[in-house]
C-alpha positions as CSV (number, residue, x, y, z in Angstrom):
1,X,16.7,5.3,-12.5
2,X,13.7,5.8,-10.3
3,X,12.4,2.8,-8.1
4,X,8.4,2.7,-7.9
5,X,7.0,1.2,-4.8
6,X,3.2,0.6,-4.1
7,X,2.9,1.2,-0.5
8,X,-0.2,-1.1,0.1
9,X,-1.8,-0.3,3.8
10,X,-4.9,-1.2,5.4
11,X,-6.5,2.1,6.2
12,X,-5.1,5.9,5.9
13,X,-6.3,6.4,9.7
14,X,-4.9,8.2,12.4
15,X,-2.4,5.2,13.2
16,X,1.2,4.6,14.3
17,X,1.5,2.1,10.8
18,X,-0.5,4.8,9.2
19,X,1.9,7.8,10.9
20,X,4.9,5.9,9.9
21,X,3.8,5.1,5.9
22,X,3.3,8.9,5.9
23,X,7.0,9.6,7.2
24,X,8.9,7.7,5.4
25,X,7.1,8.5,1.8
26,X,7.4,11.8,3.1
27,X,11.3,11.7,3.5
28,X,12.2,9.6,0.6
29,X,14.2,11.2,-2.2
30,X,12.0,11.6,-4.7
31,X,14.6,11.5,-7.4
32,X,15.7,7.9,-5.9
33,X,12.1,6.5,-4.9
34,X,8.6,7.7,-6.6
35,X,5.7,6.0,-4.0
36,X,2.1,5.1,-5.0
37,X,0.2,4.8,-1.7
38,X,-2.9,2.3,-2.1
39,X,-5.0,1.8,0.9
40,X,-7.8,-0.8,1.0
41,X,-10.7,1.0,2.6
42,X,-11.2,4.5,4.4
43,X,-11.1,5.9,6.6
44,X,-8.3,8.3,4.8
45,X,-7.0,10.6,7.3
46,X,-3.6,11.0,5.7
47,X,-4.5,10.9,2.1
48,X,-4.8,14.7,1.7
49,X,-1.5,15.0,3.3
50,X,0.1,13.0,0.9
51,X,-1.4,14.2,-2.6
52,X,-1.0,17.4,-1.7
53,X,2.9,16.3,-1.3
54,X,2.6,14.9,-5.1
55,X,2.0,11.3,-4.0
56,X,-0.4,9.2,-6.3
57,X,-2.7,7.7,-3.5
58,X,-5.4,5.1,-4.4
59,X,-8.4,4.0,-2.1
60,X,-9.9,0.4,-3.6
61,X,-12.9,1.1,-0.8
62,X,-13.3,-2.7,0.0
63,X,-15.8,-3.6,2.5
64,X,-15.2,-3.0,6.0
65,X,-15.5,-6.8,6.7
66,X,-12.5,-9.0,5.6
67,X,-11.1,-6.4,2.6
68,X,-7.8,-9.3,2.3
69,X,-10.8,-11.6,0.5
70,X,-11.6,-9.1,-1.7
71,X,-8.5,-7.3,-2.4
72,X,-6.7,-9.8,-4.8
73,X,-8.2,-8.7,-8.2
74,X,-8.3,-4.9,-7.5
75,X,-4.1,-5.1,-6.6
76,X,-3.7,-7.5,-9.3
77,X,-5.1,-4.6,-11.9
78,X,-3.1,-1.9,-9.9
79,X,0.0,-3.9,-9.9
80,X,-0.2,-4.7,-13.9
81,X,-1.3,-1.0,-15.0
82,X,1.5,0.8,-11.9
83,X,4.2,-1.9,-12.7
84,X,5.6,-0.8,-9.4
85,X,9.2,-2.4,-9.2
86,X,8.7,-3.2,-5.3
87,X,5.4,-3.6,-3.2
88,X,5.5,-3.2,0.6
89,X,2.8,-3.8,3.2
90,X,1.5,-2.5,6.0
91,X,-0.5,-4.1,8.5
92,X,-2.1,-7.8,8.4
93,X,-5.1,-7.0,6.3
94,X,-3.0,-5.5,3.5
95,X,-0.4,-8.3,3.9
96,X,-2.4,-10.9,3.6
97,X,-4.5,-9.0,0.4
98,X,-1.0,-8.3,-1.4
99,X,0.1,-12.0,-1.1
100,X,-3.1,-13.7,-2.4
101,X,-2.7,-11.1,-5.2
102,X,0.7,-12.7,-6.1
103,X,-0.8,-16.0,-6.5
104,X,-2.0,-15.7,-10.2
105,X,1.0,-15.2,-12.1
106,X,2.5,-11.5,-10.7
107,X,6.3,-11.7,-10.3
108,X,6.9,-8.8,-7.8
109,X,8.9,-8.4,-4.2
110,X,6.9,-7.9,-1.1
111,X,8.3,-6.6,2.0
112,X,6.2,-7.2,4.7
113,X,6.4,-4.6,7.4
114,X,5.5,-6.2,10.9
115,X,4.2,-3.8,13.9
116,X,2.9,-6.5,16.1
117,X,4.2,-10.0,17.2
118,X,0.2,-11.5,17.3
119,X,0.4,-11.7,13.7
């Protein structure tokens, strides 16, 4: 059995978050782990990189200005048509987005991954 996670990030920028979302979908077993990469607005640096490595990447292009307020009911359809099994984020925004999302009835793990001790 495959596990499907939705990698949920703020941007797809030239980053050290960004950087390490793109390694480790890049080095996971695909016959383990199949990713789905959604980032909330561009810029999308690294999104060529990964479709053309056969990952399904999804840009909800929220505004530039607080895209946690608005993200909720665009990953609540993308979590309900993906059913991914596991959702991690990356990076406060994204966190914050993915969590509200869970607030209206979705039953799905979140790992949180922290890169900075302000948040």
């Amino acid at each position: 059995m495959t596990i499907h996670v939705l990698q949920i990030i703020t941007t797809l920028c030239r980053g050290g978050a960004e950087r390490q979302l793109v390694n480790l979908v890049s080095n996971t077993n695909p016959q383990v782990v199949r990713h789905t990469v959604c980032y909330l607005r561009p810029p999308d640096d690294f999104a060529t990189e990964l479709e053309a490595a056969g990952h399904d990447v999804v840009c909800l292009n929220l505004p530039l200005k607080w895209p946690w307020l608005f993200a909720p009911p665009k990953l609540r359809s993308l979590i309900r048509s993906r059913r991914p099994d596991l959702v991690q984020t990356w990076l406060f925004e994204a966190d914050i987005g993915a969590r509200l999302s869970m607030l209206f009835g979705l039953r799905v793990p979140i790992i949180n991954t922290l890169h900075s001790t302000n948040y």
